[in-house]
N, C-alpha and C positions, 0 to 999 in steps of 0.2 A: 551350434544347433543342438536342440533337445534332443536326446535316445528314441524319444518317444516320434518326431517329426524325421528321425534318419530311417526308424524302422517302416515309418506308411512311407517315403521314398522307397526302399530296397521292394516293397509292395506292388507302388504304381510303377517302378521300371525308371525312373529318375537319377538312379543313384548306382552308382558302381560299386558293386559290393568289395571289388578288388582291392580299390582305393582307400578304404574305410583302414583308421590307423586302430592298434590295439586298446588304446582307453575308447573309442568309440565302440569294438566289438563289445565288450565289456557290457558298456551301457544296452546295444542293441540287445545283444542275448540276456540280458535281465528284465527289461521291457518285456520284450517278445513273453519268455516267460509265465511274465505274470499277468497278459492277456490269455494267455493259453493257448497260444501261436508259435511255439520255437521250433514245433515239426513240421508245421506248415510253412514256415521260414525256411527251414531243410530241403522241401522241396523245392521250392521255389528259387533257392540257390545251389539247387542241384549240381548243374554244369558249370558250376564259378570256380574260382580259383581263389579261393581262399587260403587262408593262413593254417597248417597242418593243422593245431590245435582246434581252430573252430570246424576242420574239415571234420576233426572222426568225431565230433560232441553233434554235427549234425545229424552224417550217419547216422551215427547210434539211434536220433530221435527219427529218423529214417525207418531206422529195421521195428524202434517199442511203437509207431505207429501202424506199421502192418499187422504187428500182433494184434493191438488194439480192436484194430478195425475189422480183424476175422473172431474176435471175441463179440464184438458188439451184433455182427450178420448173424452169430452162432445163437447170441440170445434170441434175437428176432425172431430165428427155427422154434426156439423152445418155446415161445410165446406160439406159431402160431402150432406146434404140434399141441399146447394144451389148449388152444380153443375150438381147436379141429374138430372133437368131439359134439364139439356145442355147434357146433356148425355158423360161429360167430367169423365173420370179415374185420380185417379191422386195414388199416393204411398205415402207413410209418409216417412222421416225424420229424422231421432236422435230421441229426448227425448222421443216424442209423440210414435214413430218407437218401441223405445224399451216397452213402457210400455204397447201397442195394442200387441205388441207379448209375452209378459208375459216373457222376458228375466231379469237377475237374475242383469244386470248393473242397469236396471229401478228401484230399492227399493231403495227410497229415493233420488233419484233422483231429481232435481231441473227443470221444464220443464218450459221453458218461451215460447216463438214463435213458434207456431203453423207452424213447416216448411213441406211442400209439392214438389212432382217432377211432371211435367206434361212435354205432348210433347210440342215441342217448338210449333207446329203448333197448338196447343190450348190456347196458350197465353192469344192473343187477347179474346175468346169466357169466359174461365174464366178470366179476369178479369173484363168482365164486369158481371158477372153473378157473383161477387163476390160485383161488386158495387152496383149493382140491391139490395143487399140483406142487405146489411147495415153497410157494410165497409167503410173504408175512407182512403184517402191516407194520412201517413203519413208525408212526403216531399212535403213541397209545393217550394222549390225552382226550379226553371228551367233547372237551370246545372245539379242539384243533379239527375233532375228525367231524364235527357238525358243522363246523364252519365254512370246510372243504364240503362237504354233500349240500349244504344248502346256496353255498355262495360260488362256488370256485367253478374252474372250464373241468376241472379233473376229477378223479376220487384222489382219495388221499394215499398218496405214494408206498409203494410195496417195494418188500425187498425176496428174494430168493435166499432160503437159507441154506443151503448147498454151495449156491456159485458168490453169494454175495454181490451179487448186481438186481438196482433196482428199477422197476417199471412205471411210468406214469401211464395211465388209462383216460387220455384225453373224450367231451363229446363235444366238445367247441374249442377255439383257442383264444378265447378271453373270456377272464372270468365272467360271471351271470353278469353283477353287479356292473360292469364295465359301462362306459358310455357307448362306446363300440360294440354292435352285433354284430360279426360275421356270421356267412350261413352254413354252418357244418352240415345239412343234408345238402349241400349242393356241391360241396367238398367231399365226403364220399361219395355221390352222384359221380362227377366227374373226374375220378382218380383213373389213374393209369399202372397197365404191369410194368414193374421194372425188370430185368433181365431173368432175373431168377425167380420169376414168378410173385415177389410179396405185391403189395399195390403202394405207390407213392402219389402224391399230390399231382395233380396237371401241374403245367409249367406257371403259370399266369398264378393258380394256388400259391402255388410250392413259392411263387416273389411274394404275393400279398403274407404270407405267412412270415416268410422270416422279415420284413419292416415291419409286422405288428410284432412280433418278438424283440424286436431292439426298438421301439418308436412307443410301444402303448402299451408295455406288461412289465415295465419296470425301468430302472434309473440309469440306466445304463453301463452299467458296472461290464465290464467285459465287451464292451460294444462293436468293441475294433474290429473283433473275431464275425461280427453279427452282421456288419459293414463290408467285411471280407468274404463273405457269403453271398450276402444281396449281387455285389461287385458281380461274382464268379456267375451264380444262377442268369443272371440278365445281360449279362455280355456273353454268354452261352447260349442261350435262350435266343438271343436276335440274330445271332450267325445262323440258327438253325431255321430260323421263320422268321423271313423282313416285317410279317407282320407282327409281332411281340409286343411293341409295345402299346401301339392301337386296345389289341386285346387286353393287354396289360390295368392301361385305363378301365375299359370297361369293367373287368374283373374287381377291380379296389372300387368302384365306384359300388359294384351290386354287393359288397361286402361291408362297404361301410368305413375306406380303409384310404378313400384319395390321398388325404393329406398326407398320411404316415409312408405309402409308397414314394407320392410326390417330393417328399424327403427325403428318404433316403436313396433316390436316385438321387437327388442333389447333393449328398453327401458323398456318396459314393464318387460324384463327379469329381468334386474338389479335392479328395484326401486321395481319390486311387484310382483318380485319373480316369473312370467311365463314361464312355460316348454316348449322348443321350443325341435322341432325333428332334425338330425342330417342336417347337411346343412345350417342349418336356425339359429346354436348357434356362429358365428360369433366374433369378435369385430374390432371397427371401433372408434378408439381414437378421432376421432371429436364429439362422441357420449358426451364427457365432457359437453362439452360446452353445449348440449341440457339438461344433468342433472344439472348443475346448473342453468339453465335459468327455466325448472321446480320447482327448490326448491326454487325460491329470495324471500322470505319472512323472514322476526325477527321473534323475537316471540310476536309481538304485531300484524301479520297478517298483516301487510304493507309491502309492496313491496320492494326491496332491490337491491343491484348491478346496478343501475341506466346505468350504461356504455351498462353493457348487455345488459339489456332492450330495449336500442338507439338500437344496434347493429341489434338484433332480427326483432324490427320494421323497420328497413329500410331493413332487408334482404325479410319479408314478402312485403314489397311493389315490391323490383326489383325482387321478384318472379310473380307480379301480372300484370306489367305489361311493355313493352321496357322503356329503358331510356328516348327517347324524350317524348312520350309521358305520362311517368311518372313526370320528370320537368313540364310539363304544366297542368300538373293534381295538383302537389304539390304549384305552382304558383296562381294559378287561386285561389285555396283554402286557399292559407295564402292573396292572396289579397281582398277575399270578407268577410276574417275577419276583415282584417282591416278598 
């Protein structure tokens, strides 16, 4: 058995992590890795009885995940202490999203960019009240930053020159160009406080959002982690309210979004063992292709099925945006490399 099919076992509860021989550990903790999953694998095998060596390598990613994750709340503060002024709302995002809400995907989770939703007509007001405060733009090329203002769901990504962590300033979550419209005023309409006051997505959001992030914004490079998400929010989510997934549907449907939900609750079924309610237990043999394109990794944590991979990438771009305009966007970019 692949590394990659032992670690979505040790996931879905299949697998005994006790049992697992040392060239297996091996393989697992190099996968895991390089999904960007070995601290959430930590938790996860929290209470096991593992072999010393992989006990204090998870630890450790145990204790750099806490850090993390009170580095990533800390920036949230600094974001909203500069737009306080400006008297701008904004909503968190994935990583940051989940670990302000105290939800159970956040443990050990890997948070890098500081991602944020604002109205579109706040754009302009934060971002300068984002410059003001000691931000920096990332992209200094011209194209890149016109490409991102005319075409993209964001501006074009900032960084803090102090702390060295960067922000996305989302007003939708797919690009313009996208086939797919979700409604970001009804996404900030309907957000809720998290614990400590910042606002996160409703719950029915907060699924639609992360299956358009692994299913319709890209190739799924890192997917596992996106699927380990979906997993966690929607088996959380239906413990808390039988009704979830009723609402669920309806939610993807006013977004624009069935398919990509419908998905990856099937995926989630199959790889990590999610209980879907009648209606919703489905199957859809193109679903292959999305489970193998999840698992292309050896066991040395490298990337694999290279064919795939092409396949996926090119499917996530002529999802993102028409043909002519994607040739001239693919043009433009292989010519200012060269």
């Amino acid at each position: 058995m692949s590394a990659m099919a032992i670690l979505v076992d040790l996931f879905a509860g299949r697998r005994d992590a006790a049992a697992l021989a040392p060239r297996e550990w091996d393989g697992v903790i190099g996968v895991a890795r390089a999904e960007a999953m070995l601290a959430t694998l930590a938790h996860r095998l929290a209470e096991v009885d593992v072999p010393e060596p992989v006990a204090l390598l998870l630890a450790d990613q145990r204790r750099a995940a806490e850090v993390a994750t009170g580095q990533a709340l800390w920036e949230a503060e600094m974001a909203r202490r500069a737009l306080a002024p400006e008297r701008i709302e904004f909503v968190l995002l994935k990583g940051t999203a989940y670990a302000a809400a105290g939800l159970s995907c956040a443990a050990g989770r890997q948070i890098g960019d500081l991602d944020i939703l604002v109205g579109k007509h706040d754009l302009a007001r934060t971002e300068n009240a984002l410059l003001k405060a000691g931000w920096e733009w990332v992209k200094s090329d011209p194209y890149d930053d016109a490409y991102y203002r005319a075409h993209m769901h964001e501006l074009p990504p900032l960084i803090h020159g102090g702390r060295d962590r960067m922000i996305d300033v989302h007003h939708t979550i797919l690009p313009r160009t996208h086939r797919k419209t979700p409604d970001p005023l009804a996404m900030l309409a309907d957000a809720v406080p998290a614990p400590d006051g910042f606002a996160v997505l409703c719950p029915t959001d907060m699924a639609c959002h992360c299956a358009a992030h692994l299913l319709a914004d890209g190739d799924l490079q890192g997917g596992l982690r996106n699927l380990w998400d979906f997993h966690c929010l929607a088996s959380d989510f239906a413990v808390a309210d039988p009704g979830f997934w009723g609402k669920l549907d309806g939610r993807a449907d006013q977004h624009g979004l069935r398919s990509e939900v419908r998905r990856a609750a099937r995926l989630a079924r199959d790889l990590l063992g999610t209980l879907l309610p009648s209606g919703w237990d489905a199957h859809d043999p193109t679903d292959r292709w999305f489970h193998r394109r999840l698992l292309a990794r050896d066991d040395w944590g490298r990337s694999s099925d290279f064919l795939l991979q092409q396949a996926f990438y090119i499917r996530s771009h002529w999802l993102r945006m028409p043909p002519a305009m994607l040739a001239r966007h693919l043009w433009t970019k292989w010519h200012k490399r060269r």
